[in-house]
C-alpha positions in Angstrom: -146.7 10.9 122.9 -148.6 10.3 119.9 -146.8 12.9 118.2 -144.1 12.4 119.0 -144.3 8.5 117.5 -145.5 9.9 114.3 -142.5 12.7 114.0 -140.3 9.6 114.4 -142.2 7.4 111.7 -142.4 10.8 109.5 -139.0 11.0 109.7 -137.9 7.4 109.2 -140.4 6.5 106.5 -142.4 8.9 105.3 -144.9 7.5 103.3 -146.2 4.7 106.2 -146.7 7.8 107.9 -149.1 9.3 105.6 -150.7 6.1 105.5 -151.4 6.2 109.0 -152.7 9.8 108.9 -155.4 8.8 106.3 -156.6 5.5 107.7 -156.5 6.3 111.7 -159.8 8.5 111.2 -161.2 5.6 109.0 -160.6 2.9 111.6 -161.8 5.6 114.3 -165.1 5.1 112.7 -164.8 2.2 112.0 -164.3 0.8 115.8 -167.2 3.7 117.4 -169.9 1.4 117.2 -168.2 -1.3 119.4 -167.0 1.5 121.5 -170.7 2.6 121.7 -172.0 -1.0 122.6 -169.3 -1.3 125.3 -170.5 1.8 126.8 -174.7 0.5 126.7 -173.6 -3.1 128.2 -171.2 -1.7 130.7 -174.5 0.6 131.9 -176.4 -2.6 131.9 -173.8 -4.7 134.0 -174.2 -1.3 136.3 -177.7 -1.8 136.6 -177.9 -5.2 137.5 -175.4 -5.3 140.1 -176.9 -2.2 141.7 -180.5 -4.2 141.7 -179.0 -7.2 143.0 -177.2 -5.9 145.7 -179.7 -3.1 146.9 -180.7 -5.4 149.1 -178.0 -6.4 150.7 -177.6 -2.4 151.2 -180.9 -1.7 152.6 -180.3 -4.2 155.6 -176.7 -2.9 156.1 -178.3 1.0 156.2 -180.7 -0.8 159.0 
């Protein structure tokens, strides 16, 4: 699909397109470290809803 969109803006208006061929990988690096802190907090929401309902598990499993 994403090929498609940029055959389209190639096509139309060429030079945005090469615009957005050199500063997609720049951006892409630029927005990995929030992607990377999303990933750690989302483990640590895991974590903490698996400790507080453990319990609530062990007496169901009873």
């Amino acid at each position: 699909m994403k090929v498609l969109l940029f055959v389209i803006l190639l096509i139309f208006c060429w030079p945005l397109a090469l615009l957005a061929i050199v500063l997609y990988p720049i951006v892409w690096l630029l927005l990995l470290p929030f992607r990377i802190v999303g990933i750690a907090v989302d483990g640590v929401l895991e974590l903490l809803r698996a400790i507080f309902t453990l319990p609530g598990r062990l007496l169901r499993a009873i």
